[in-house]
N, C-alpha and C positions, 0 to 999 in steps of 0.2 A: 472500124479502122484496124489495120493488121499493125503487128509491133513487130521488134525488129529481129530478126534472124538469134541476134546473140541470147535474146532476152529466150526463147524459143529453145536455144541448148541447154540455157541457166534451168526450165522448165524439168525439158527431159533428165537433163540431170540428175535432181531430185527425184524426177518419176523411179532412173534406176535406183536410188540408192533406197527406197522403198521397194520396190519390187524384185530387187535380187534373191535367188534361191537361196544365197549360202552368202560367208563371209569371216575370215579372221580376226578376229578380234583384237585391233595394237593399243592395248590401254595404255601403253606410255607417249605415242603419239596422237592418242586422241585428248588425255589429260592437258598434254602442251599446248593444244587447239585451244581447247577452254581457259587452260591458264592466261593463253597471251589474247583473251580478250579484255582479262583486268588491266594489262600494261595500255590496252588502247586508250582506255578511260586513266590512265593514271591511279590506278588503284592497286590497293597492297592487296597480293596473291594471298589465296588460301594457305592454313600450313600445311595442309595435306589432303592425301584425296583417298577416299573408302568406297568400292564398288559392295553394289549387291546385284543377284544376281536376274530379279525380276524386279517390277513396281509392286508385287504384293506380298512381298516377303514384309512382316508385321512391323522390323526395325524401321523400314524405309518408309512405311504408312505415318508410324509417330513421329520421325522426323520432319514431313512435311508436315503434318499437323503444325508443329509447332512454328513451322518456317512459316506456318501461314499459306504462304504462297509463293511463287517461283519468284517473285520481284524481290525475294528476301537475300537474291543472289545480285551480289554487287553488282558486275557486269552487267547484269541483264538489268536492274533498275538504270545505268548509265545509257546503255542500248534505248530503254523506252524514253529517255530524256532526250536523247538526241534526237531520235525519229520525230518526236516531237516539235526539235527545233531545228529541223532538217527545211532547207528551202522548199524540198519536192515537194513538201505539203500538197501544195498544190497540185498536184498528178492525181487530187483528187478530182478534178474537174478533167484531167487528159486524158482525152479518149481509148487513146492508144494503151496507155498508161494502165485505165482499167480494162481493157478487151485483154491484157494479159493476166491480173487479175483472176480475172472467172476463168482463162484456160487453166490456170492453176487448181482454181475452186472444183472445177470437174477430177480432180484425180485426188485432192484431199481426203477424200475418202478413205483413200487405201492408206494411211497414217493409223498405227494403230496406238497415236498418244493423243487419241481426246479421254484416255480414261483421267475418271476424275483427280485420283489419288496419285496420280503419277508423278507429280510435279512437272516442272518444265521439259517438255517436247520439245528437242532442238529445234523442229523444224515447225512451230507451234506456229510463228509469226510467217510465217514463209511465204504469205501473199503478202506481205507488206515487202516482201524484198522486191517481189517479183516487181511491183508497185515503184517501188524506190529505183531497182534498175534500171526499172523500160524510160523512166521518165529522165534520168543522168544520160543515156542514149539521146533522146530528142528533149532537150530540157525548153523550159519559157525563156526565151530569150530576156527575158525583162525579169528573171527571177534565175539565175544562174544558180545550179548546186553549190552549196558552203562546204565548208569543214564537217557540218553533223552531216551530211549526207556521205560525205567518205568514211566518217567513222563505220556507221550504219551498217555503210556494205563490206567496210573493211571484219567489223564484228561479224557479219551473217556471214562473209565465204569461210571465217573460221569454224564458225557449226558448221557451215556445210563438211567441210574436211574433215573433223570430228565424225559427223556423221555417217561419212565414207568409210573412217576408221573403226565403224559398230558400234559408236555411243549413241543414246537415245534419250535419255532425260539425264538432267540435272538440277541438283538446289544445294544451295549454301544454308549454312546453321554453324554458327558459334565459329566460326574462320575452319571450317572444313566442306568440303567440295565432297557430295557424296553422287554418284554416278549409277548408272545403270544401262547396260546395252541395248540395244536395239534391236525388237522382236522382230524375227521373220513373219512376213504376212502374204496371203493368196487372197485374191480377191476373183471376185466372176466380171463377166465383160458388158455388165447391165450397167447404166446411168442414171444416180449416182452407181459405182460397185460398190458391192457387198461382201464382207467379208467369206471367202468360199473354197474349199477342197476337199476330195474326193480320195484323196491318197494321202493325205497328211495333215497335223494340226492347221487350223488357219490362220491360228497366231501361236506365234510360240517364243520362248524364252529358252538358249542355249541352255542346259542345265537349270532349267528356271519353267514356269506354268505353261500351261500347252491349253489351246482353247479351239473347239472344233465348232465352225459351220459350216452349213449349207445353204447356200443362195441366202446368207443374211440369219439364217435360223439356228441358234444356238442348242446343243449336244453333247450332252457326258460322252467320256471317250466308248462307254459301252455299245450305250445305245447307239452312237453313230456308225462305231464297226457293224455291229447290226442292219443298218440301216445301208449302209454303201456294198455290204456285202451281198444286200437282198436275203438276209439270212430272215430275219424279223417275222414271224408269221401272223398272216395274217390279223389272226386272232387279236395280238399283242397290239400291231398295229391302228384295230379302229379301237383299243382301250386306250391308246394314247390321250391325255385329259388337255393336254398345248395344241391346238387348232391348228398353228403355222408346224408344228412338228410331222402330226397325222401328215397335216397336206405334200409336206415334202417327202414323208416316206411314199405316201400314195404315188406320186408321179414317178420315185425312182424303181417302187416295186412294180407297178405295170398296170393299168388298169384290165385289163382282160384275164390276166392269170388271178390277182385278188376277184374277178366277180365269178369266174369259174372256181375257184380253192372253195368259194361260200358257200357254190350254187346259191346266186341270185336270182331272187324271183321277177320277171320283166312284168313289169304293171301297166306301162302306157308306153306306144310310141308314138310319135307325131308326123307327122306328112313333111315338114323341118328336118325328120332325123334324129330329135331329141328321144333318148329314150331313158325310162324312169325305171328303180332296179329298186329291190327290197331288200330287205337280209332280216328275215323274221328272228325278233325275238334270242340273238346271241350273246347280247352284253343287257346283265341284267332283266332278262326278258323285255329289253326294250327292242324296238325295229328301229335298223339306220336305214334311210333313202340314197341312193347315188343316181345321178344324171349323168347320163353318158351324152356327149353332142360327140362332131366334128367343126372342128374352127375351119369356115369355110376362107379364111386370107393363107393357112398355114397348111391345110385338107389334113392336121393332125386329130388324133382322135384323144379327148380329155374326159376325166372322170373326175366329180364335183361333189361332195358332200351337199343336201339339201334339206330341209325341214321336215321331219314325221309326218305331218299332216297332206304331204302331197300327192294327190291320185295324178292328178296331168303333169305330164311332161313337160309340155311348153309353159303350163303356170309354173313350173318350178325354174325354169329357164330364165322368166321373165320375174321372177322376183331375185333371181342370183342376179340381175342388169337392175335391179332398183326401181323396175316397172311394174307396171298392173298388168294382166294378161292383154287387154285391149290397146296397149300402147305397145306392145312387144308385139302382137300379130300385125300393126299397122306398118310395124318397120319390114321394109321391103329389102332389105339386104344387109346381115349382119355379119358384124367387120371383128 
C-alpha cells in the first residue's frame, strides 16, 4: 500500500539532510531546536550547552559512558514515554504506516550515527517518525491521534531542524547538554549503501576524524590515496593480509595490467572462458592463483583470487559458486 505524498517529502527530507556535500554550522539555532524540546515535555532546560568537535574525541566518549545512554537526556526519555503512549501505536498493524517505514529503512544506512559510542543520533528514531506521521495522515478512525502523538512529532520536527542546522548527536549529564555536529557522509548507490568515496573521506567530522572507504571497506588515509590513485604496486597489493582490501584494490587497479606487471603464468583455460593464472612463488615463496572469467549478464571481465591447490579453471570457478565441479558444468547458463 503506498503512503501519502507528505509523509514521501518528510522521507526525502531526511535523505538531504544526510546526503548533503557541505553545510554551515548555526550552533545557536540548533542548541534552541534541542533546548525547546524540554519546554514540550515541561521540563527544566539544561544550564548550558558544550560542543565537541567529533563522537571520538576521548571527553565525549566518558561522558556517555557515564550518561549510560542517550535516555539520560530528559527530553528524549519524555519523547520515548510518549511515543509509547501515543494512540498511533497502532500504525503498527497500518500497512501504509509500515510500507513507509521500510522506505525509510532503505536509506538508513547512509546515517553515520550507529556508531556505538556516539550517543544519541538525532535522527536515531527516525522510522518511528516516519511511522508516527504516515499514520496522523490516515489515522484508525476508532483510535484518533492524542496529545502524545502531537508531542512526538512536535519533538522529532525539532531534531529535524536541528539537524538541518549541522547537529548530530546529543546527551545530557549532570544539567549540561553536550553536542556534536554532524558528519559528512558519501555513500555508493548498492542496497543496503555503503559507506563510499573516491575523492574524499567517507565520513568525516568538520575539524574533527575523517574515515575513508570504499564500496563499504575501510582504509587509513595512506593506503587508500594509494589505492584510488592506482599508485599501489602490485607487489604491495597481493601482501595486503584484509581480503575485502586486496579485493577492492584488485578491481580498481585493473586486472590485465596487475597479471601483465606479474607476468602471470596461464595454467588452464576452459571452453567457458575461465582462465586460471599463477604468479609463482612472489610473497614468501608462496604461488597465488587468479581466475579470470567474463560475467556473461555484464560481458565484463573479473579477476578473483582462488585456492593454491587449483590446476582447472572451471574447478576453481565452481568452488568460488560453492559447487563441486559436476554441479557447475551441469549449469547451462551462468548469470
Amino acid at each position: 500500500m503506498e503512503y501519502s505524498p507528505k509523509t514521501q517529502a518528510l522521507i526525502d527530507r531526511m535523505c538531504r539532510n544526510v546526503e548533503r556535500e557541505d553545510f554551515i554550522l548555526d550552533k545557536k539555532n540548533a542548541e534552541e531546536c534541542v533546548l525547546k524540546t524540554y519546554d514540550i515535555f515541561g521540563l527544566k532546560r539544561p544550564s548550558k550547552c558544550v560542543w565537541f568537535n567529533d563522537v571520538f574525541d576521548g571527553r565525549w566518549g566518558k561522558i556517555c559512558d557515564s550518561a549510560r545512554s542517550a535516555w539520560s537526556a530528559g527530553s528524549a526519555k519524555s519523547a520515548g514515554s510518549a511515543r509509547s503512549a501515543r494512540s498511533a501505536r497502532s500504525a503498527r498493524s497500518a500497512r501504509s504506516a509500515r510500507s513507509a517505514g521500510s522506505a525509510w529503512s532503505t536509506w538508513s544506512a547512509r546515517n553515520a550515527g550507529s556508531a556505538g559510542r556516539a550517543g544519541s543520533g538525532l535522527d536515531y528514531d527516525f522510522d518511528w517518525t516516519i511511522i508516527e506521521y504516515e499514520y496522523c495522515q490516515n489515522p484508525d478512525k476508532e483510535n484518533l491521534p492524542n496529545d502524545n502523538d502531537r508531542k512526538y512529532l512536535e519533538y522529532s520536527e525539532l531534531l529535524m531542524q536541528a539537524k538541518e542546522y549541522g547537529l548530530g548527536y546529543r546527551v545530557e549529564f549532570e544539567d549540561i547538554l553536550y553536542l556534536v555536529p554532524t558528519p559528512l557522509v558519501c555513500v555508493d548507490n548498492f542496497t543496503p549503501p555503503r559507506f563510499h568515496s573516491l575523492t574524499e573521506p567517507a565520513i568525516r567530522w568538520k575539524n574533527g576524524k575523517e574515515f575513508y572507504y570504499i564500496h563499504g571497506v575501510n582504509f587509513d588515509k595512506n593506503l587508500w590515496n594509494k589505492v584510488v590513485s592506482k599508485t599501489l604496486p602490485a607487489m604491495d597489493m597481493l601482501k595486503l593480509s584484509n581480503i575485502e582490501q586486496r579485493y577492492i584494490a584488485l578491481k580498481l587497479y585493473g586486472a590485465e595490467k596487475l597479471l601483465n606487471e606479474m607476468d602471470a603464468k596461464l595454467i588452464d583455460e576452459s571452453a567457458r572462458g575461465n582462465r586460471l593464472f599463477s604468479l609463482d612463488k612472489i610473497i614468501q615463496s608462496r604461488t597465488i592463483k587468479l581466475l579470470k572469467y567474463n560475467c556473461p549478464s555484464t560481458e565484463r571481465c573479473y579477476v578473483k583470487f582462488v585456492l593454491d591447490n587449483f590446476i582447472s579453471a572451471d574447478e576453481a570457478q565452481s568452488w568460488s559458486f560453492g559447487l563441486v565441479l559436476k554441479e557447475y558444468q551441469d549449469i547451462t547458463q551462468e548469470s
